[in-house]
C-alpha positions, -999 to 999 in steps of 0.1 A, spaced: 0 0 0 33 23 -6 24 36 -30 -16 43 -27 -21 81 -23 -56 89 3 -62 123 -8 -96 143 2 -112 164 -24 -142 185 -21 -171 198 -43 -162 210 -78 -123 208 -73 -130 164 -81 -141 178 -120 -110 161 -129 -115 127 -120 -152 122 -124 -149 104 -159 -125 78 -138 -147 77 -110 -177 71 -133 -159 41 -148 -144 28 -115 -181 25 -100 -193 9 -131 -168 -16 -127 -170 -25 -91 -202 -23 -92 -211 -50 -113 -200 -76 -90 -224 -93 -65 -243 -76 -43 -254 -53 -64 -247 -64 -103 -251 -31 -114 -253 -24 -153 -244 9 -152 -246 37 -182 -219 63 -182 -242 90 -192 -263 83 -156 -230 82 -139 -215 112 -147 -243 129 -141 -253 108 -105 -214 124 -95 -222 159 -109 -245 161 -82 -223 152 -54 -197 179 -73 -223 204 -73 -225 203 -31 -212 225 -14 -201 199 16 -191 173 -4 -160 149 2 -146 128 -23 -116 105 -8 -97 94 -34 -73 64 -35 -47 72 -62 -14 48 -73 9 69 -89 -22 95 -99 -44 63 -114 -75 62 -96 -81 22 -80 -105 37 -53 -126 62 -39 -154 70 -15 -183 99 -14 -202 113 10 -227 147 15 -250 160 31 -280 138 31 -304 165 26 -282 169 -3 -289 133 -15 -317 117 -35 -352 122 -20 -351 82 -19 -328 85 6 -340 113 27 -380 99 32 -368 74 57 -351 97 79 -384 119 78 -409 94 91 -387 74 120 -353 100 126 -333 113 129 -339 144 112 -319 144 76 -306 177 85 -285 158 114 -272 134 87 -243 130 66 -250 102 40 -219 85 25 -228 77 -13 -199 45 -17 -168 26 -15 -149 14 -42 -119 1 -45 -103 -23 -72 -99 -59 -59 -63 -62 -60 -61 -33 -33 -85 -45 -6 -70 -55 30 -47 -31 29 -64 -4 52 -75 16 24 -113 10 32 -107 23 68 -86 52 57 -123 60 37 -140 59 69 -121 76 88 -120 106 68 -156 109 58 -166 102 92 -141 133 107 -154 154 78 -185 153 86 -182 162 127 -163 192 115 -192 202 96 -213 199 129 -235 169 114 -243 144 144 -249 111 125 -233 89 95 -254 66 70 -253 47 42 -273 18 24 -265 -13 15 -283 -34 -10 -307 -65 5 -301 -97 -11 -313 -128 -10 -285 -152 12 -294 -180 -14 -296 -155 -46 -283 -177 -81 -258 -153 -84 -239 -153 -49 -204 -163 -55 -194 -192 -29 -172 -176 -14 -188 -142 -9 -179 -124 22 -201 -100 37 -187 -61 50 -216 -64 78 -187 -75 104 -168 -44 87 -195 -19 90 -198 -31 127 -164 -31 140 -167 4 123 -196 13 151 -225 13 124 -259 -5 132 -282 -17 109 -315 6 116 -347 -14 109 -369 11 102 -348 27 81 -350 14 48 -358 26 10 -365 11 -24 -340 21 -55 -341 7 -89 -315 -3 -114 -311 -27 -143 -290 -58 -132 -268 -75 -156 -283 -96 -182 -319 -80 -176 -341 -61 -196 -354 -42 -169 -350 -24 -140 -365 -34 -110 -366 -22 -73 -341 -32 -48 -343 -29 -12 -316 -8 7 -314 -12 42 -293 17 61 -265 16 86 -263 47 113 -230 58 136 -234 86 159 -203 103 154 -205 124 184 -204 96 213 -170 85 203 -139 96 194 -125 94 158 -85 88 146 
């Protein structure tokens, strides 16, 4: 991990790499859980949003100024409305939130701390910005879906050792196309909440 550059960029200054990051999320994406069929058009314009914040973080995981990684985050009253309507009937308040769009990172460069180092700084981002709670959503699959490689491993342990708790009442629907489908169809994402003001962060 040498060589792997964390480097925090925020709002329009990520212009730059946002055809990369487009592709990059197309391509991890695909994989299972979420076997994503993405479009580049909706991408770059799904990240032009994020750009367009004005508290906006992208971390970006650069090897020798490639881009194998990356994570989002912004306010979540910022996000889709998708994303927000949970938050408005059971709490807490969006306005308290800071949502965290992804993580990607290319599979040769996981294990190596890189997916903390994401955490980390989104997570001390967003208590500088005075927000009392972190979130994101993770799609809802099926344990015995066709298309669950055997030896899937699940971030769940990850996201707990991390101090995030699945919230059951917090959940929205968000469609996409899988692969090898004709349609999109809704998908289930369940959110994961950490108050970031009851501990302390690296």
């Amino acid at each position: 991990m040498s060589a792997v550059e964390i480097r925090p960029v925020s709002g329009i200054a990520v212009e730059p790499w946002l055809d990369e990051l487009a592709d990059l999320r197309i391509r991890v994406f695909r994989d299972y859980p979420y076997l994503y069929d993405g479009s580049p058009v909706y991408e770059r314009d799904y990240l032009d949003r994020y750009a367009r914040s004005e508290q906006s973080l992208f971390v970006l995981a650069l090897e020798y100024n490639r881009l194998i990684g990356a994570a989002t985050a912004l306010p979540l009253m910022d996000a889709d409305p998708e994303f927000q309507t949970p938050f408005r009937a059971h709490g807490p308040a969006p306005e308290r939130v800071f949502y965290f769009g992804e993580s990607v990172l290319l599979p040769e460069y996981r294990g190596e701390g890189v997916g903390h180092r994401f955490f980390d700084l989104r997570e001390l981002y967003a208590r500088d910005f005075g927000f009392d709670f972190t979130t994101f959503c993770a799609v809802v699959r099926d344990h015995d879906h066709p298309r669950r490689p055997r030896d899937y491993r699940s971030l769940e342990p990850f996201w707990r050792k991390r101090g995030y708790q699945a919230e059951p009442r917090l959940i929205t629907r968000f469609p996409w196309r899988d692969l090898g489908d004709e349609e999109q169809t809704e998908k289930t994402m369940q959110f994961w909440l950490r108050d970031v003001t009851a501990v302390e962060i690296p």
